[in-house]
LOMAR-276996 format. One line per 8 residues: number of its first residue (from 1); for each residue y negated, x, z negated of N, C-alpha, C, O. Coordinates in Angstrom, 2 decimals. Example, Ala and Ser with C-alpha at 12.3 -4.5 7.8 and 13.67 -1.06 7.14 Angstrom:
! residues 2
1	5.69:13.19:-7.80:4.50:12.30:-7.80:3.30:13.20:-7.80:3.32:14.24:-8.46 ~ 2.25:12.85:-7.08:1.06:13.67:-7.14:-0.03:12.90:-7.87:-1.14:13.41:-8.04
This chain:
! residues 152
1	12.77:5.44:-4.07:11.42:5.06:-4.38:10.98:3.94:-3.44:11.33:3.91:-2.26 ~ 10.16:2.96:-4.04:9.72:1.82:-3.41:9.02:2.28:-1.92:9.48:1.88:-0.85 ~ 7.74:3.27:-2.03:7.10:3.64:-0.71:7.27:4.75:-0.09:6.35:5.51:0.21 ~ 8.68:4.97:0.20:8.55:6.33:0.82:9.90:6.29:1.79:11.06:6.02:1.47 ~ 9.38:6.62:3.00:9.94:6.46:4.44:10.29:7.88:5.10:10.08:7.75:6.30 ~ 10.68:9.02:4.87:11.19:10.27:5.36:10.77:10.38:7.04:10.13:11.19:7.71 ~ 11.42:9.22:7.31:11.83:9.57:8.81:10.32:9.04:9.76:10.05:9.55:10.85 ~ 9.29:7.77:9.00:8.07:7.88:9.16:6.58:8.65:9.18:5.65:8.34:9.93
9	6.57:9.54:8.38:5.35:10.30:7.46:4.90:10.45:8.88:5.67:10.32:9.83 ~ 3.49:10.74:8.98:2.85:11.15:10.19:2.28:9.76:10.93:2.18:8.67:10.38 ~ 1.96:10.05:12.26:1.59:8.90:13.57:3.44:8.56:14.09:4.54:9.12:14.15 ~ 2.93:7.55:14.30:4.74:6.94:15.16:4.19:7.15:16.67:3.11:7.69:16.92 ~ 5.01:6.70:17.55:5.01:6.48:18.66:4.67:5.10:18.93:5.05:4.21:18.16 ~ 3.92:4.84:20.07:3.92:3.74:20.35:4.91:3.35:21.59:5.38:4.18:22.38 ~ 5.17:1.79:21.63:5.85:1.69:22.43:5.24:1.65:24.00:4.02:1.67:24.17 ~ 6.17:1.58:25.15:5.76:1.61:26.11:5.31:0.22:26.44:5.90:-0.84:26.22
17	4.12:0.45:27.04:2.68:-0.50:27.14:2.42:-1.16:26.48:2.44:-2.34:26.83 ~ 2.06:-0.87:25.37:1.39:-0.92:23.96:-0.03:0.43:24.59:0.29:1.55:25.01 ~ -1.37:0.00:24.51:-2.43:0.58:24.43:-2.67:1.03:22.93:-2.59:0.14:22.08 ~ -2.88:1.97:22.62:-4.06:2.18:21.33:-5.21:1.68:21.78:-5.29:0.98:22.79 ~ -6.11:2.00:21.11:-7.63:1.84:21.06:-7.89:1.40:19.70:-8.44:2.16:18.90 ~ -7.40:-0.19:19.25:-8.11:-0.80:18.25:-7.24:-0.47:17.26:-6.11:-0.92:17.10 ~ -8.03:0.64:16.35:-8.15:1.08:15.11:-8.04:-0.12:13.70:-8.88:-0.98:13.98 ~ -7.51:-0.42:12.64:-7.28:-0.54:11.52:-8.41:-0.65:10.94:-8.56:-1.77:10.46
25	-9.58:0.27:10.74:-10.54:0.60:9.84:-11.79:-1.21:10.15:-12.62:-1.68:9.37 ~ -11.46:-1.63:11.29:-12.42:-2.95:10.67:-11.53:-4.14:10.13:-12.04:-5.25:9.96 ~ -10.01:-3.86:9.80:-9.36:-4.57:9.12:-9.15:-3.90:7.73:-8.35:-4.60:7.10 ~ -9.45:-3.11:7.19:-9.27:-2.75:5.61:-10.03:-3.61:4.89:-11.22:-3.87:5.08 ~ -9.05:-4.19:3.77:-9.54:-4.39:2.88:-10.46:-3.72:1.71:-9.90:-3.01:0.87 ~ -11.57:-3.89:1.65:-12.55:-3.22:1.37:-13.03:-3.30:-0.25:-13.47:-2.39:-0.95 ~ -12.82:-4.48:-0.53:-12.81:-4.93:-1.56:-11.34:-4.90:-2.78:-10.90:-5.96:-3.24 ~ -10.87:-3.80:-3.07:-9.10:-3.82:-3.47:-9.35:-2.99:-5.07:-10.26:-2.36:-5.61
33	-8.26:-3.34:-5.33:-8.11:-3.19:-7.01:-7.11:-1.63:-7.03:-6.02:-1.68:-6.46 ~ -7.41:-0.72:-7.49:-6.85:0.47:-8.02:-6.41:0.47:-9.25:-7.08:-0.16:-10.07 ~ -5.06:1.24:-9.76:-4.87:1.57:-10.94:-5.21:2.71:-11.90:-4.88:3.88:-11.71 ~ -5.79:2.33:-12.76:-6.22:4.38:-13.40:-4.92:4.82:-13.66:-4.11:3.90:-13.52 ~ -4.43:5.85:-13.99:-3.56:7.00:-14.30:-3.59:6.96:-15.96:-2.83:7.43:-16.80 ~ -4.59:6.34:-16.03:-4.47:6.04:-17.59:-4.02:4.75:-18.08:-3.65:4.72:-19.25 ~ -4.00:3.81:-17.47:-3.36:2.50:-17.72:-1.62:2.43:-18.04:-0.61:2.93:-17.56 ~ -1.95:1.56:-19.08:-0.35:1.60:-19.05:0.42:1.04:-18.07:-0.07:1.10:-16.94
41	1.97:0.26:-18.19:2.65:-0.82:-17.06:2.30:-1.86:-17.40:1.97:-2.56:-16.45 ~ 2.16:-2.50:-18.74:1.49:-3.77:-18.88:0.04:-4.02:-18.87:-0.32:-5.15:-19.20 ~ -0.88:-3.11:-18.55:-1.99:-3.13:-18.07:-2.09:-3.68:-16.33:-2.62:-4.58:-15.67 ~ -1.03:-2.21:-16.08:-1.46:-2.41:-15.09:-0.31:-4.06:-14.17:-0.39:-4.63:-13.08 ~ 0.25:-4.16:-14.93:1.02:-5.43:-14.31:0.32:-6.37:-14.32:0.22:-6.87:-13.20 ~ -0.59:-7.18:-15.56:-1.23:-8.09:-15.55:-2.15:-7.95:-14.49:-2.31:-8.85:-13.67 ~ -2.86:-6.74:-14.44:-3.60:-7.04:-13.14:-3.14:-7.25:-11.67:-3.87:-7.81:-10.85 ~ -1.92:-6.78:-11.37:-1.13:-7.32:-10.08:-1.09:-8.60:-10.22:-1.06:-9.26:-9.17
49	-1.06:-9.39:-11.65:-0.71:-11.13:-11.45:-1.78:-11.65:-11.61:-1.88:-12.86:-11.40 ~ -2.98:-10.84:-12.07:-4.42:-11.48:-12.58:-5.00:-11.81:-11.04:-5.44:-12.93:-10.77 ~ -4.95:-10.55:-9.90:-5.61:-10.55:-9.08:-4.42:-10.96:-7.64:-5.00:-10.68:-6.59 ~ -3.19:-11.44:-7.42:-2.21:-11.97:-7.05:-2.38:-10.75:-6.01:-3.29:-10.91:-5.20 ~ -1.63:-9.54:-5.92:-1.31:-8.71:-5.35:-0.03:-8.24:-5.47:0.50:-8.37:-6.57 ~ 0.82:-7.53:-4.27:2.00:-7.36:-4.30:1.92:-5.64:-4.88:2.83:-5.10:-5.51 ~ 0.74:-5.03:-4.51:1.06:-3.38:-5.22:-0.31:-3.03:-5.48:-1.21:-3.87:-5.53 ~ -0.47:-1.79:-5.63:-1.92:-1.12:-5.35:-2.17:0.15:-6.02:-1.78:0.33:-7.17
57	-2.83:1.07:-5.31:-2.65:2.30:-5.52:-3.06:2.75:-7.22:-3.82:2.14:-7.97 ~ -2.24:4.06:-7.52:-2.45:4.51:-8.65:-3.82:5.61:-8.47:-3.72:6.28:-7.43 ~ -4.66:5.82:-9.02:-5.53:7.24:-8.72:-5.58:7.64:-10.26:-5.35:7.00:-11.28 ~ -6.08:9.31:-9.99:-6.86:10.30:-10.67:-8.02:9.52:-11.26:-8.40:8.36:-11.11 ~ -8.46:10.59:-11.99:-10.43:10.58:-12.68:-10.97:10.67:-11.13:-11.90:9.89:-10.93 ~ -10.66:11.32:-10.16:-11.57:11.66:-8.84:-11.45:10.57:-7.84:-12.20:10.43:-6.88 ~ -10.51:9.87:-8.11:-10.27:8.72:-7.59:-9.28:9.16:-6.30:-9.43:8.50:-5.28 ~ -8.42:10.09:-6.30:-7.80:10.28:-5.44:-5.94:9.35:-5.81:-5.67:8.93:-6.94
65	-5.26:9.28:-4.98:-4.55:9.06:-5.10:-3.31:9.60:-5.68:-3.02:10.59:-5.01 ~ -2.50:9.42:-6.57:-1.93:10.08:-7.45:-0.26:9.27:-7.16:0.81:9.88:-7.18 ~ -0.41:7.90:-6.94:0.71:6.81:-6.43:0.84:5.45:-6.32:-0.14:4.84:-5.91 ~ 1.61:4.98:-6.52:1.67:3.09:-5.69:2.54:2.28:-6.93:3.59:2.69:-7.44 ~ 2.18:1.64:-7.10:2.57:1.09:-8.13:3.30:-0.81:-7.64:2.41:-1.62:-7.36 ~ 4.22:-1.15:-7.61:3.97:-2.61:-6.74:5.01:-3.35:-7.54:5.69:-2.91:-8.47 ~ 5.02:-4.62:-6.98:5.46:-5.59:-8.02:7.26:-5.06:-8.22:7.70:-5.13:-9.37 ~ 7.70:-4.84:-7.70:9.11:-4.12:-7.58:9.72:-3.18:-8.99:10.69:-3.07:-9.74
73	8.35:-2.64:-8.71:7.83:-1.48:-9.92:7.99:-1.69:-11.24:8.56:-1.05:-12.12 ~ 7.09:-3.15:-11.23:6.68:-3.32:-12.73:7.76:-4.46:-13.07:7.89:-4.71:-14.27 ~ 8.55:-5.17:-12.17:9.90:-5.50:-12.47:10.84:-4.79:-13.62:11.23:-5.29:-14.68 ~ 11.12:-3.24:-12.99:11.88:-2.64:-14.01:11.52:-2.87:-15.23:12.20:-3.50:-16.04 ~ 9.94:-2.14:-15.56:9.13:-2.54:-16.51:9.34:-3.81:-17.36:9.02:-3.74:-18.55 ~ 9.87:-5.00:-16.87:9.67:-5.85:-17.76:11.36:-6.06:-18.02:11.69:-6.81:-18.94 ~ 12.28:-5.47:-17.30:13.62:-5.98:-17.58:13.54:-4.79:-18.68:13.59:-5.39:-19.75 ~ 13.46:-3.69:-18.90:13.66:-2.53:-19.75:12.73:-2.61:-21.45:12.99:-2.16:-22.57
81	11.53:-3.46:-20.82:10.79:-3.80:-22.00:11.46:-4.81:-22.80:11.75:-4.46:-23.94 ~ 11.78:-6.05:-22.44:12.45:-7.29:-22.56:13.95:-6.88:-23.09:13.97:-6.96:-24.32 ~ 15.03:-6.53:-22.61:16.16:-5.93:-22.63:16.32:-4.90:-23.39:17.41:-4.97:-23.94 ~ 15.61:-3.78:-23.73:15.81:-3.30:-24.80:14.87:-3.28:-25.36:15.05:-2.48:-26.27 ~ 13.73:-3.73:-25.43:12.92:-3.88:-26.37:12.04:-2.68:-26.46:11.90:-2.15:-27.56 ~ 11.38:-2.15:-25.28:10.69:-1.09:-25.35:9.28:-1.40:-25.36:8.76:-2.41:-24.87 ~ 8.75:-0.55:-25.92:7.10:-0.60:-25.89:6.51:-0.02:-24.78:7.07:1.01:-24.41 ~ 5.19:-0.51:-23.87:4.82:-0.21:-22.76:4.48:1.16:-22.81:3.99:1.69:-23.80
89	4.85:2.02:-21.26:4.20:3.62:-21.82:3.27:3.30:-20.24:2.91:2.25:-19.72 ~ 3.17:4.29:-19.95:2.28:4.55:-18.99:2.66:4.47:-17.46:3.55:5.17:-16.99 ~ 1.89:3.53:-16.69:2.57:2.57:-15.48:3.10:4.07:-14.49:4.01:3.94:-13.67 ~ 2.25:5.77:-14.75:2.46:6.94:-13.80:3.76:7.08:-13.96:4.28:7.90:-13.20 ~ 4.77:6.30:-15.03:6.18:6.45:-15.71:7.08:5.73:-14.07:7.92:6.29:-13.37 ~ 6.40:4.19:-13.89:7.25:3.74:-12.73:6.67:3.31:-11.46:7.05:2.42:-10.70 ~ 5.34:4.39:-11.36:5.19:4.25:-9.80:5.68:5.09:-9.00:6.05:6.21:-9.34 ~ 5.74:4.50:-7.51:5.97:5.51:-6.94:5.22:6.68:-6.53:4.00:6.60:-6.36
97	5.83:7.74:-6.37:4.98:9.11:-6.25:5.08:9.64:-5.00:4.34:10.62:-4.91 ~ 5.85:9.35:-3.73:6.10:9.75:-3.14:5.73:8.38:-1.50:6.55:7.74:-0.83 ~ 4.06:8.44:-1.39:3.35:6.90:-1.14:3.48:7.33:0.79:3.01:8.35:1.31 ~ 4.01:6.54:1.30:3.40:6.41:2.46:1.98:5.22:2.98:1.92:3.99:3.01 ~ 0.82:6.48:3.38:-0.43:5.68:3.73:-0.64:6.19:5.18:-0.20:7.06:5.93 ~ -1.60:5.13:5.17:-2.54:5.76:6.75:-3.49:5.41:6.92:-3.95:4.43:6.35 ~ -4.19:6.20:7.91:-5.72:6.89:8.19:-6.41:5.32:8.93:-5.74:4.68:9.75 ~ -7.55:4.95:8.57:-8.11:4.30:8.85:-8.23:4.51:10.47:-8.41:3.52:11.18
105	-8.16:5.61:10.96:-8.21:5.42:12.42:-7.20:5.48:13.46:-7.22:5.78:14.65 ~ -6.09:5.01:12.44:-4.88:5.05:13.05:-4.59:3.88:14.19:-5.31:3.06:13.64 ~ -4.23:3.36:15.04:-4.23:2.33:15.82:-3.61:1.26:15.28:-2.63:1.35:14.54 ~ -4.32:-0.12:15.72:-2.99:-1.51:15.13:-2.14:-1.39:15.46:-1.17:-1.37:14.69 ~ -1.99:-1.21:17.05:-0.09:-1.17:17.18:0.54:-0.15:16.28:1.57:-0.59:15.76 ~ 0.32:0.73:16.03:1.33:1.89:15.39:1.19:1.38:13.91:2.04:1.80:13.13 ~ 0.27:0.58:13.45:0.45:-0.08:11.82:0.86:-1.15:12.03:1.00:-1.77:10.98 ~ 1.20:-1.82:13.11:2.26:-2.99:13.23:3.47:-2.86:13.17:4.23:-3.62:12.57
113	3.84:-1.62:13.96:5.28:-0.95:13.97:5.35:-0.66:12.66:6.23:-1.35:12.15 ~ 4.91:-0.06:11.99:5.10:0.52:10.26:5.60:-0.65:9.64:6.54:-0.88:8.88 ~ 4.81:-1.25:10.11:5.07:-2.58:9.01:6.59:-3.36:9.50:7.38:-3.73:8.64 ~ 6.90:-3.57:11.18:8.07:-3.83:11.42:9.23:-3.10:11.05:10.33:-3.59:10.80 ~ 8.81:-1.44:11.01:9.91:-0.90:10.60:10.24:-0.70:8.85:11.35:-0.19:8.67 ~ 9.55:-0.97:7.69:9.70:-1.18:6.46:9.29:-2.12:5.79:8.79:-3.16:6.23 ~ 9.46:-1.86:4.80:9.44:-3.37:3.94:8.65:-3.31:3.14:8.77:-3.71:1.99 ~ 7.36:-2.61:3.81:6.34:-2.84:2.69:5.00:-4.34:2.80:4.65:-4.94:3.81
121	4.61:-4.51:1.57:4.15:-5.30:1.83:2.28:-5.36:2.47:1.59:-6.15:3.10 ~ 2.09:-3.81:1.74:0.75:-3.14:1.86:1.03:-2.05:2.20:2.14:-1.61:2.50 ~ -0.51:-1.22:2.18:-0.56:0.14:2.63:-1.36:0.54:2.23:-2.41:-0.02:2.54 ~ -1.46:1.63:1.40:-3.12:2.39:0.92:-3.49:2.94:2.34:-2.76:3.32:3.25 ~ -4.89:2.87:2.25:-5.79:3.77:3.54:-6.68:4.81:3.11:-7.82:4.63:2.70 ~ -6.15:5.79:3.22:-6.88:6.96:2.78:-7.21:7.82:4.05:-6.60:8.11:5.08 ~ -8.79:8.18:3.38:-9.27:8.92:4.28:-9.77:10.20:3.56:-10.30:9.94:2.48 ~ -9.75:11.69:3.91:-10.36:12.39:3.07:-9.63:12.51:1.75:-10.35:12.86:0.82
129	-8.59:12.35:1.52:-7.65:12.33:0.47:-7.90:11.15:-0.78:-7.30:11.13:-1.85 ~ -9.15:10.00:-0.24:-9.75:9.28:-1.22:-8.85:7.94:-0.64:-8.34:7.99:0.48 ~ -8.72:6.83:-1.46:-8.38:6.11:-1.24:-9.65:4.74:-0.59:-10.70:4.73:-1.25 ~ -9.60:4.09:0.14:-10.57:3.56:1.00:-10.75:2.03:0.71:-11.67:1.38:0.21 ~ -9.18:1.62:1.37:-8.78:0.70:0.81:-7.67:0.27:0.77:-6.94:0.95:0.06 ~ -6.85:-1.23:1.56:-5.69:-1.28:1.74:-5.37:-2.15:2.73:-6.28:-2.95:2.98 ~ -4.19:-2.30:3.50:-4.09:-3.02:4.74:-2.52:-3.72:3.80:-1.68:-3.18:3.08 ~ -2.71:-5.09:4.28:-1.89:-5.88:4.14:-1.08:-6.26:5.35:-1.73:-6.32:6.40
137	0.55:-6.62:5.44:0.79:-7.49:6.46:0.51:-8.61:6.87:0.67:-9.02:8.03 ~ -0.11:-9.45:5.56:-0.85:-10.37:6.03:-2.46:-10.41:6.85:-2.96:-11.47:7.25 ~ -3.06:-9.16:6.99:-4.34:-9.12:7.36:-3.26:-8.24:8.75:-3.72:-9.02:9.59 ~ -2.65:-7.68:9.28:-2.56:-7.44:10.11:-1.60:-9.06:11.10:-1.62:-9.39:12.29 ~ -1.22:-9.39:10.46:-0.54:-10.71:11.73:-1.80:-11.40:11.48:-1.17:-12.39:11.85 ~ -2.61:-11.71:11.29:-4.25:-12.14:10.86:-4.99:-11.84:12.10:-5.54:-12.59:12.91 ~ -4.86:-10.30:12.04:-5.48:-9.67:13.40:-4.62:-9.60:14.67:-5.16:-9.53:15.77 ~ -3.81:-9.61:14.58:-2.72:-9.83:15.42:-3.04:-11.32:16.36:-3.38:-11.46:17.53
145	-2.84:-12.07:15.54:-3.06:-13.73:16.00:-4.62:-13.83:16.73:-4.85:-14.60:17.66 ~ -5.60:-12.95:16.16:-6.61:-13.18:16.76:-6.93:-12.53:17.79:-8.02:-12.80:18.30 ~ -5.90:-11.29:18.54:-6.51:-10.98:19.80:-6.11:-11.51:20.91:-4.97:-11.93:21.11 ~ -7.01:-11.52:21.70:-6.47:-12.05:23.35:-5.61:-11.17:24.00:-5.95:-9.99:24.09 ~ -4.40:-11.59:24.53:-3.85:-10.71:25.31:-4.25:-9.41:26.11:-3.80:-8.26:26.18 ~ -5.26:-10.06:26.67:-5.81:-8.15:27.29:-6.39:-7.03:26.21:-6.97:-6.01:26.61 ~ -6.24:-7.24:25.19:-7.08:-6.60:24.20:-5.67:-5.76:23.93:-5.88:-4.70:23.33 ~ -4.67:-5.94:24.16:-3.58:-4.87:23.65:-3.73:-3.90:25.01:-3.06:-2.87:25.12
């Protein structure tokens, strides 16, 4: 599966002298596009290219998270549609179900490490089992670039 890391799930470690403190939650993207559970793959694909995003979470009617859907994803989708000539079914068919996220108050360094140690390109942020928003690697080397050295 595209988002799912075994040996990650949970808080990582940080490295030695690496501080926590500065939290993630004033870098979420706040403004982010969800998929319904009712959308199909070509629904929901056009909107990954409508709104130039690499994934984005699948939810419920409650808006909880259900899975991750990312461009990887809807790849298959179009070689299987194209190639044999299938009709679109429902994108819950090729997302992933098995999502690694994290808590808005998780520290930058330890979502820097995440991001060094896999290959994702995003991250849902769920808090409360709701989805919040999403952290990009590009909004974290973003924030990254902008702190002053003593701030780590």
């Amino acid at each position: 599966m595209v988002n799912y890391t075994p040996a990650v799930v949970g808080k990582t470690e940080l490295k030695e002298g690496l501080k926590p403190g500065l939290t993630i939650r004033d870098y979420v993207a706040k403004n982010f596009q969800t998929i319904s559970n009712k959308s199909t793959i070509l629904e929901a694909s056009e909107m990954l290219i409508r709104f130039e995003l690499t994934g984005a979470p699948v939810v419920d009617e409650n808006g909880s998270m259900i899975g991750f859907l990312s461009e990887k994803d809807c790849l298959k989708y179009i070689l299987d549609s194209k190639y044999y000539n299938h009709a679109p079914s429902s994108a819950t068919h090729y997302m992933s179900t098995q999502v690694m996220s994290i808590s808005p108050d998780d520290s930058l360094t330890s979502v820097v490490e995440l991001f060094l140690r896999n290959n994702f390109q995003v991250y849902p942020v769920v808090e409360e089992g709701r989805v919040i928003g999403t952290i990009s690697r590009k909004a974290i080397l973003q924030a990254v670039a902008e702190l002053n050295e003593s701030s780590w």
